[in-house]
Structure formats: C-alpha cells, structure tokens
C-alpha positions in Angstrom: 33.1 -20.2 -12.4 33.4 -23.6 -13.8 34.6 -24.5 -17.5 31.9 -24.0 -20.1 31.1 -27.4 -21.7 31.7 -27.5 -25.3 33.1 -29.6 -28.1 36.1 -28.6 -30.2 35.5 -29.5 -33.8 37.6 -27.7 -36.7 38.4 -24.3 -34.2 35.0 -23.7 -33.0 33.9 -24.5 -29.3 30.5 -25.7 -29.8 27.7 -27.9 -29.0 26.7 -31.7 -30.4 24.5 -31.1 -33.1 22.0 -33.4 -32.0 21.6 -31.4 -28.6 22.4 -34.8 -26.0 24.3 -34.2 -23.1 24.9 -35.4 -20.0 25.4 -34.1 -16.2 28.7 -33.5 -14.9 29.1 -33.7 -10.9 31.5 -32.9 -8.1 32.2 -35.9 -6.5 33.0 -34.2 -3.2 29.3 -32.6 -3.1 27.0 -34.0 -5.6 26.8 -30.5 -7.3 26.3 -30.7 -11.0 28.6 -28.5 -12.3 27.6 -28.4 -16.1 26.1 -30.3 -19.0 28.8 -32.0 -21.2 27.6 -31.9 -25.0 27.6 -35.3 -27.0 28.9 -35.3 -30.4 26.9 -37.3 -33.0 28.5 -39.4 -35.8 28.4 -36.6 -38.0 30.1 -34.3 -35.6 32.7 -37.3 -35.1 33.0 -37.1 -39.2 33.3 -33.6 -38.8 36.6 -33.4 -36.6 37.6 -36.6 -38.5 38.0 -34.9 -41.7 39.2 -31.4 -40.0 42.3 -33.7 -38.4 43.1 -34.8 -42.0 43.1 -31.5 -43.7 45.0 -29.7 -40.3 47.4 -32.6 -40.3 48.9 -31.5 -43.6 49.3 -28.0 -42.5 51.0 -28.7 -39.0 53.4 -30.5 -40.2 54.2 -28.3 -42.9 55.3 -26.6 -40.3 59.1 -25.8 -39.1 59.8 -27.6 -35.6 60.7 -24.4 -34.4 57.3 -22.5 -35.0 55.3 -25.2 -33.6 57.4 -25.0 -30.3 56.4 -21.4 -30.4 52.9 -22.1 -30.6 53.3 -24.7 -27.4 55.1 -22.6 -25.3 52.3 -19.9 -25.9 49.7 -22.4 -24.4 52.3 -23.0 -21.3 52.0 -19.7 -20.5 48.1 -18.6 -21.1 47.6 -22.0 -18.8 50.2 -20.3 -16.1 48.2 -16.8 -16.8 44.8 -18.9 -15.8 46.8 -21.4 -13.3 44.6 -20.9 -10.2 41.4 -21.1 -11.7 42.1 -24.4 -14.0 43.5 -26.1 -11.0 40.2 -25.2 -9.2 38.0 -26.6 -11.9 40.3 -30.1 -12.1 39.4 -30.2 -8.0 35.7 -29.6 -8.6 35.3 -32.2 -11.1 37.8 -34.7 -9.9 37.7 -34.1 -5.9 41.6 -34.5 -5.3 42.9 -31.8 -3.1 43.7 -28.5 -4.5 47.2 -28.6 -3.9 47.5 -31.7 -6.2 44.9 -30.4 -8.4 48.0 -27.4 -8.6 51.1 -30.0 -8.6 49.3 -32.1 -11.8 48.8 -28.8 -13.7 52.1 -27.4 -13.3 53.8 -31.1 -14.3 51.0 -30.7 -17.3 52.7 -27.7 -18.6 56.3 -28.9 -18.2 54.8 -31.7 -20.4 53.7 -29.3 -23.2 56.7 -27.1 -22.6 59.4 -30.1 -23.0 57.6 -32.0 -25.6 57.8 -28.5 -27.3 61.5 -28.1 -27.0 62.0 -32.0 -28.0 60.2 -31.6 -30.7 63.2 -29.5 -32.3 65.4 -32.4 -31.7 63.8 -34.5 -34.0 66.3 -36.6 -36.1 66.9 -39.1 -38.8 70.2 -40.2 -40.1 72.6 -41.3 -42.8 73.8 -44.7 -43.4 77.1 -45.3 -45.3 76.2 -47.1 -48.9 78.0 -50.1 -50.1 78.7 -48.7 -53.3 79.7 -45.1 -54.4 77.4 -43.1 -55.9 74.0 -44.1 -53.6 73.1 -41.8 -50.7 70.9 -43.5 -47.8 69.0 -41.3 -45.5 66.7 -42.6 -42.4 63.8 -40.5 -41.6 61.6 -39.4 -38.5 58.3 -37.7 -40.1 54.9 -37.6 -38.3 52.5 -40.9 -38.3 49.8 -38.8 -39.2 46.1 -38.3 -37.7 45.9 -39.2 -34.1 42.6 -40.4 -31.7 43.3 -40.5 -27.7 41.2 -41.6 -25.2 42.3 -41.0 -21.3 41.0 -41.8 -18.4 39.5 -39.4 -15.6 41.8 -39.7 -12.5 44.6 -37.1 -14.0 42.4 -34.5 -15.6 45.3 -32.2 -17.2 48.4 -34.8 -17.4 47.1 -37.5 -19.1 45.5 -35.2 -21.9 48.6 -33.1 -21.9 50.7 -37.0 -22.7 48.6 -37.2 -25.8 48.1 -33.8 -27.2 51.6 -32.1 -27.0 53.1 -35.9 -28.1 51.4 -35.7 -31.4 51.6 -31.9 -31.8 55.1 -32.1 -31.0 55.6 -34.4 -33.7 53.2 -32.7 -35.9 50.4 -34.6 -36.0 47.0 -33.4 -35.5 44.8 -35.1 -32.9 41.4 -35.6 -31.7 41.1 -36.9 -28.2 38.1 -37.8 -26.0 38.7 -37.2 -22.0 36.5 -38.5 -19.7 33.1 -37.4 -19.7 33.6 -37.1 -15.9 35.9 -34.5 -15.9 35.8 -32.6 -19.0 36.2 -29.3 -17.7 39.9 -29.4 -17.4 40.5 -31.0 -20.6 38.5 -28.2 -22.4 40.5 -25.4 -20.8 44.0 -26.6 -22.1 41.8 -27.1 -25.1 41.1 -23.5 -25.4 44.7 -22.2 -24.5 46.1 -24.3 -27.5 43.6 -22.9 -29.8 44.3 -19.3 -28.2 47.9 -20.0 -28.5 47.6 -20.6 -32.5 47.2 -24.6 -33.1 45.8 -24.7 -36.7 41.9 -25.0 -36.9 41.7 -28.8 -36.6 44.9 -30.1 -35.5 43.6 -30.3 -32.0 39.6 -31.4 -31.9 37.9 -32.4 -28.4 35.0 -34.7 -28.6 32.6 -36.2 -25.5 29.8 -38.9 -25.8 29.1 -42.6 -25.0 32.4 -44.1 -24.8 31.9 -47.4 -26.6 30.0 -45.0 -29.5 33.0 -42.4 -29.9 35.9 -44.6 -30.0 34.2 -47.5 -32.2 33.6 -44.6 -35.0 36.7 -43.1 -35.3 38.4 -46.6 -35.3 36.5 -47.5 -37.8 37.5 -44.4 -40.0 40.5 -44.8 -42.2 41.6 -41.5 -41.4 43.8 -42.2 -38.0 47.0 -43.7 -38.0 47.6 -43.7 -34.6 45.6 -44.7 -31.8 46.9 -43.7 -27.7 44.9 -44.5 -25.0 44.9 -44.5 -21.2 42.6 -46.3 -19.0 41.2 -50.0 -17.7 43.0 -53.3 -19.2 39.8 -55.0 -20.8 38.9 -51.5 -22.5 42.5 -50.9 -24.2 42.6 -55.0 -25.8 39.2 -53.9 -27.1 40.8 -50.9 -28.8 43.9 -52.9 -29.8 41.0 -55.2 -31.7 39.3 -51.9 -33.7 42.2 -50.7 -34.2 43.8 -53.6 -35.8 40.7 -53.2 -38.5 42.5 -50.5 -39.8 46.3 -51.1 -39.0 46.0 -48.4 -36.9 49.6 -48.3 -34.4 48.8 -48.1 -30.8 50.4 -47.0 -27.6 48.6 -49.1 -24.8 49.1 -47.2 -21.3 46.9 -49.8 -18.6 46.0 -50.5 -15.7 48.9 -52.0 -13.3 49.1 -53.7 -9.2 51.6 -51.8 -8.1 54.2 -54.5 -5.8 56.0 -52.6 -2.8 58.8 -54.7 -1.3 60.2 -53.2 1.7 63.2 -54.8 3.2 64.5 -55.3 7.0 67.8 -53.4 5.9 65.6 -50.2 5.0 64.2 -46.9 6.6 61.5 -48.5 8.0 59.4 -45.1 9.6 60.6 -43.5 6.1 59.4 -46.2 4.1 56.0 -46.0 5.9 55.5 -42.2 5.5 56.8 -42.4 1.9 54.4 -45.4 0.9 51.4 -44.3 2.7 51.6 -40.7 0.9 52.2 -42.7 -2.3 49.4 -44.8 -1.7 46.5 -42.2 -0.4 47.8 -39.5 -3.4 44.7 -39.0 -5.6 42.1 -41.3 -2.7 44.2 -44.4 -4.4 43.2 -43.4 -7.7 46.1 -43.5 -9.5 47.4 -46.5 -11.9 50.9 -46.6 -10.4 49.4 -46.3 -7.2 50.9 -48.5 -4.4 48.4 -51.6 -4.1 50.1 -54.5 -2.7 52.6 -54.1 0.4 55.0 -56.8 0.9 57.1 -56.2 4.2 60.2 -58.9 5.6 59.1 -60.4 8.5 61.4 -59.1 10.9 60.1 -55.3 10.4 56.6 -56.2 9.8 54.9 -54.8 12.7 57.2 -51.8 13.0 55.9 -50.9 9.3 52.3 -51.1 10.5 52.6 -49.5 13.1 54.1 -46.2 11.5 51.9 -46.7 8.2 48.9 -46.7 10.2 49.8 -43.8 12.0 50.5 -42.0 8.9 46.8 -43.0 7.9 45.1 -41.5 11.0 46.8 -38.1 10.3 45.4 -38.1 6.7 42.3 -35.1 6.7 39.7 -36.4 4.3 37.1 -33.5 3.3 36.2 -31.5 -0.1 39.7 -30.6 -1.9 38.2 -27.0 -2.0 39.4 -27.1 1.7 42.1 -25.9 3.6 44.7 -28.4 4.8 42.5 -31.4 3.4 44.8 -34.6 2.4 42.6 -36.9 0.5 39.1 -36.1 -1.0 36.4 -38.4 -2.4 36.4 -41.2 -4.8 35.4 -40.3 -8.3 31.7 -41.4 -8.0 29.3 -43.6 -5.8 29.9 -46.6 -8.1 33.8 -46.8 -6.8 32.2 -47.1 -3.2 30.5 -50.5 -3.7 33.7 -51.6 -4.7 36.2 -50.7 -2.0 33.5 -52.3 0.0 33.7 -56.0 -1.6 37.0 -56.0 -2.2 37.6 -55.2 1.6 34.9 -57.9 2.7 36.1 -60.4 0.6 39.7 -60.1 2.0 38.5 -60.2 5.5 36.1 -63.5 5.0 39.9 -64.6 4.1 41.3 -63.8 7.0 42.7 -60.1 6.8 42.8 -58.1 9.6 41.4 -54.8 9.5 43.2 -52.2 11.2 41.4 -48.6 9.7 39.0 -47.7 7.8 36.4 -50.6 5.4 33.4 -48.1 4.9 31.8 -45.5 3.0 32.0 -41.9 5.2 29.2 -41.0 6.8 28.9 -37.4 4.9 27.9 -35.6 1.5 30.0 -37.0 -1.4 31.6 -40.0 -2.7 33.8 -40.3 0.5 35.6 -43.9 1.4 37.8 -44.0 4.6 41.6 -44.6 3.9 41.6 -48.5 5.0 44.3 -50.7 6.1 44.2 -54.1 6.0 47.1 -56.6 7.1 47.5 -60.3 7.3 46.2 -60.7 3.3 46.5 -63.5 1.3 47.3 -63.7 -2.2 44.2 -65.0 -2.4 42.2 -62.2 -1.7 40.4 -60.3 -4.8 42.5 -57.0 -3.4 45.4 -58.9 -4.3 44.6 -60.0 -7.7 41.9 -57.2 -9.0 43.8 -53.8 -8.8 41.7 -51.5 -6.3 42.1 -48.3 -7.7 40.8 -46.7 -4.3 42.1 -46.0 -0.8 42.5 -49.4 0.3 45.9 -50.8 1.4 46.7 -54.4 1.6 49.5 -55.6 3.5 51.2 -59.2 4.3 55.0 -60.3 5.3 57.2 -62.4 3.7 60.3 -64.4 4.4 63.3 -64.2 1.5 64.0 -62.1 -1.1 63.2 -65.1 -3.5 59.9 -65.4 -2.4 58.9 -61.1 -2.4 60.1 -61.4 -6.0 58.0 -64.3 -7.4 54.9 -62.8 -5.6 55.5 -59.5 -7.2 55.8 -60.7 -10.0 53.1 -63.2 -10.0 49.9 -61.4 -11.5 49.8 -60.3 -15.3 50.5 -56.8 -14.7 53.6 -54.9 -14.5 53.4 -51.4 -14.9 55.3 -50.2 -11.4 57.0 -51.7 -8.7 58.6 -50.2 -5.8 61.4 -51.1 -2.9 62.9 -49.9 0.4 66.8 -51.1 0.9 70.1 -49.9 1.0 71.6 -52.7 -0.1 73.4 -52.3 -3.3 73.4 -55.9 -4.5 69.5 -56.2 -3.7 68.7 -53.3 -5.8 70.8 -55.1 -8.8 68.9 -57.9 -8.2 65.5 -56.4 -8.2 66.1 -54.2 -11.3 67.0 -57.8 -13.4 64.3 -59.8 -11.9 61.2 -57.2 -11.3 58.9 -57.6 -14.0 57.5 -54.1 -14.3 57.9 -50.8 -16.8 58.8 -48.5 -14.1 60.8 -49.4 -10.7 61.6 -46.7 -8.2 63.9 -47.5 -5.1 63.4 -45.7 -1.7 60.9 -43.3 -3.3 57.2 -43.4 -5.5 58.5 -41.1 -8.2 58.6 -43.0 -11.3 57.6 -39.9 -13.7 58.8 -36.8 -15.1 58.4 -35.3 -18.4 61.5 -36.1 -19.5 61.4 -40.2 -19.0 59.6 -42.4 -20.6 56.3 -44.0 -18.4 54.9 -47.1 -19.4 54.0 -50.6 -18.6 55.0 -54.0 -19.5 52.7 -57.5 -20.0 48.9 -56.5 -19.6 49.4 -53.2 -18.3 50.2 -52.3 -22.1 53.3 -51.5 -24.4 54.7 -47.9 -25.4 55.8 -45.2 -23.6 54.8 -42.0 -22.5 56.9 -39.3 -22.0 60.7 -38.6 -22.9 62.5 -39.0 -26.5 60.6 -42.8 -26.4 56.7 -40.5 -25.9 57.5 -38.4 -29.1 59.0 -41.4 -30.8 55.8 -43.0 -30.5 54.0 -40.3 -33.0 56.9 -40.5 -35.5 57.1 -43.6 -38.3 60.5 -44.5 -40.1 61.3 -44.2 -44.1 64.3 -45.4 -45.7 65.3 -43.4 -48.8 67.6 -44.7 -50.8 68.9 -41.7 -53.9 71.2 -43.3 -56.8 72.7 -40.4 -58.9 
C-alpha cells in the first residue's frame, strides 16, 4: 500500500482545508498512486504559528531527551524499512536497492545528528580585567522553512528535519509534491516517536505559493533549501525581506578528470556507476568526463561496456540497474541537450532517445568527442547522459573544470601524490573525491561553492548551520 497523502499541521495528519490536490504518479508506469492535499494560506498560517509556539518547547528541552526522541524515529523507520523503501521506488522510480541504500543513510542521518546534538558547545573567553566573566554561546536560530528537491526522497528531508531538531528548532518543510509519500512516512515516525505537536509540520502546494508565504512571515529565522540554482537566488531574495539566514544547497556540473597514470578499467566502472546512480538524477552526479589523451579510447571503451550491462526497467524489479526519469518533461530535455551536442560535432556512441516502453524511460547515452561548447557542457543535465572529451595537460583539465560557475563536486583518477595536492588547491568545488564518487556521509559536511550555493549539510558544520552565536559578558 502506498503512503496516505496528508499534511502535517500542529500534530494532526490532515487534509488542505480548501480540498485542492493534485495527482501523484509513478514515473516507471504512469500509475497515480494518490492525491497530494494542498495547503491554503491559512493552513500555511496555521503550521506557521504551531512552529513558533513548538519551538519554545523543543528547545526547552535537555539535548539528551531530544536524542531520545530521534533515535525512537530511527528505529520505527527500521521497524517499517521495507515498506518505506518500496513507496520512495514507486514515487521516484530508482531501483529498490537504492530506494533501500538512501533510507538506511537517512536514518544514520537522524541517528548522528541526534547523538551530535549532545555535543553542542559554547565557550569561555579569558577577561581582560578581574571580576568579568565572558561566556560564548551555541543556542537554536529559531523557526525553520525547508524546501528539497524530489530526486532523494528520504535523505534530503532527513538533512533538514533532524539538523534543526537536533539543534532544537522546530521546522516546517515542503518536499516535492512529486514524491511526498516518503517524506510523509518519516513524517509520521517522528511524530510517533514523540516530536512536540508543531516542531515538525509538512506542507504540499504550488511551489512558488508555499515558499513566497512563509518567507514573507516574520516567524522563520532560518531558511534551507535544496534544489535548482535560479529557484534558491529567488529564495535568497524573499528571504532577505526578512533577514531570514539561509543555507543554499544547488545545483552543480560535476568535472571528472581521469589521468593516464590511473586505473583506467576501474576508473570506468567506478564513473559509470557514479554517473547512471539515480537515471543521472543526482546533483553531484558525474556530468562532464575529461580523460588525458593517451588513455582516451581505453576509457571509452570500458565505460561503454559498463553502459551496455546497465538493466533499465521499473525499480519494483529484480536485478534492474537504472529506472525512469522523474517525469515526461525530463525526456524532452535529454533529447535537446543530446541533439544539440551532436549538431556540434559529438559522437554518439549509446543511447540519445526516449525507450520505447511504459514510463518516463531515457536510454543511458554516451556521447564522446564534445565540446565545451555544447549546452551538455554548460547546462547541468541532470539525466542519464554522459559527455566525454580528452585533454592534453594537467593545466588545461584544471581551467576547464573549473570554468563554469558551479562548483559543487569534482572528481579524479591518479596515483600520483603531487597531482592530488595540486588538484585539492586549484579545484574550485565544495566536495572533491579521488579514485572514488563518495563525497557524503552523515558525519561530513556536503555543500557547494560559487553558484551551487554556500553552507553545509551534514557533520558538526550541518548542525552549526541551525545554531546562532551570543556573547554574554557578566560583571560582578
């Protein structure tokens, strides 16, 4: 059974007051799987003022019972594992298995912030003069709004919720209204688990409408969101109306520099997994291959070979790889970007076209020979295309990574110990990995640099991010 679609306002699971809604599909089928409720202004007032009023409770609370309360949620979501995981496939098409890895990194996210959450600490300066005590504290922002993106159902709400609870703020977050379900069962496991009535609400409705009237409010002091570049400077500008501090997590173009001194048939099978993870739907997925000369058709050769044993089908499927994109509308784009970078002169070794089949289905596509001048190369592609093109030096890989305005992840395949200092002065991105994709785990902070936003996610620097600093200064 899929999630039953309902808004959290103040404790209760309900419906929007006005009665709107909207269909929810599974991209792998075209089944609608539920109707998502819409909350009206007055419902958004509602879970406004129910933040506010929870927010002084929560963080009344000792650090030590609001751990308990998280690690309660961690384990109803372990007690229901199998059948959230199934719902984040239906909605969001990836394959089950990494519908199952993304939930159980979500609940190490809840469960760590938890424990951090404890370790929480100011500290004293040393006065200049005797009799003055100077403390420096850590103490909750306040109110928080969040607004994440649809391609990680479970993590990305899990980076906003169990931050701010953590810290002891309340929070009301929108997901994506195109895969709700998920969202709404970690929803219902916090509230199970004994989060105050109010210090978590869930709201769903027209985007631009939601997160325009909660800006606006005076109530929030802190503002997270996850998703497109364009869409998080138009936050930044509402929530500058109100002073409102912000954690920006954007879009990116993820560089991937592999050298002639590297595992070359590694590099291949580790890039290609990185790159087809999630249909290409991920924002530190691998988008733009640079590869030495010297080793340029060797790479091609074993990438593409790791692209024709990918299994593309419904995620509900045994042994299935990649599934669909997240609706028809991605499809239209896959196919001009690819176009457009052939008309330039790309080769095109697999894929370029929709699947002939039920669904929102792309073929994983391979294109080499690209120029920089291609719109793949400039417009991140968010899809299950991978451009590829060789290079000569070292200098030259570097100033083309670092040529567009994003820089969010970058990745490189070398032994060379020198090379790997060089690349982690002179890449301009938040997160670099070296012979691998992995560049998070809840522990370490995951953020971008330039236009793929400020802030971090994640580690001691994620729960900073809900905290503000006070000076007190005590003369006696």
């Amino acid at each position: 059974m899929y999630e039953k679609l309902e808004l959290l306002i103040n404790g209760q699971f309900r419906q929007g007051s006005e009665g709107k809604s909207e269909p929810v599909y599974n991209p792998a089928t075209g089944e609608v799987l539920g109707a998502l409720p819409h909350a009206s202004k007055a419902d958004l007032d509602e879970a406004l003022a129910a933040s506010e009023k929870a927010y002084k409770i929560w963080r009344g609370q000792t650090a030590l019972s609001r751990q308990k309360v998280l690690e309660k949620a961690c384990r109803i979501l372990e007690d229901r594992f199998d059948e959230v995981a199934e719902n984040l496939t239906k909605e969001m098409g990836k394959p089950l298995a990494e519908s199952k890895l993304e939930l159980g990194v979500a609940i190490d996210v809840i469960r760590w912030y938890g424990e951090e959450g404890k370790r929480i600490y100011g500290r004293t300066v040393l006065p200049r003069m005797a009799g003055i005590a100077q403390t420096v504290r850590k103490d909750p922002v306040g109110p928080v709004i969040a607004f994440v993106a649809w391609n990680f159902p479970a993590l990305n709400v899990v980076r906003k919720v169990a931050g701010a609870l953590a810290a002891g703020c309340s929070v009301i977050i929108k997901p994506s209204e195109e895969t709700p379900g998920t969202a709404i069962a970690i929803a219902r496991a916090l509230v199970e688990a004994g989060v105050p009535d109010g210090a978590v609400n869930m709201v769903f409705g027209v985007p631009a409408e939601v997160s325009e009237h909660l800006c606006s409010s005076p109530i929030p002091r802190k503002l997270s969101f996850t998703g497109s570049v364009p869409v998080g400077i138009h936050l930044q500008k509402l929530a500058a109306e109100n002073m409102i501090k912000c954690t920006m997590e954007l879009g990116g173009h993820s560089p991937v520099m592999v050298f002639e001194d590297g595992d070359i048939e590694k590099a291949a099978k580790i890039a290609a997994a990185g790159k087809y993870r999630n249909a290409g739907q991920v924002c530190v997925s691998p988008t733009r291959f640079f590869v030495q000369k010297s080793v340029h058709g060797k790479f091609v050769d074993a990438f593409v070979s790791e692209v024709d044993n990918l299994n593309i089908g419904d995620g509900m499927d045994d042994g299935v790889t990649m599934g669909p994109l997240i609706a028809d509308r991605r499809i239209d784009v896959m196919d001009g970007l690819v176009q457009d970078a052939v008309a330039q002169g790309a080769n095109l070794l697999r894929g370029g076209s929709r699947l002939n089949r039920p669904g929102s289905f792309y073929a994983p596509t391979v294109l080499d020979n690209v120029s920089d001048d291609a719109r793949i190369m400039n417009d991140e592609p968010f899809g299950p295309v991978a451009p590829i093109d060789s290079f000569a030096s070292v200098d030259e890989v570097i100033a083309r990574a670092n040529r567009l305005p994003f820089g969010l992840a970058a990745y490189a395949f070398t032994e060379d110990p020198a090379l790997i200092a060089r690349l982690k002065e002179d890449v301009e991105t938040g997160l670099l990995a070296v012979n691998s994709t992995v560049v998070s785990v809840p522990e370490t902070p995951f953020g971008g640099i330039k236009h793929s936003g400020y802030g971090s996610e994640g580690g001691i620097e994620g729960l900073e991010a809900f905290l503000t600093t006070r000076f007190v200064s005590e003369t006696y």
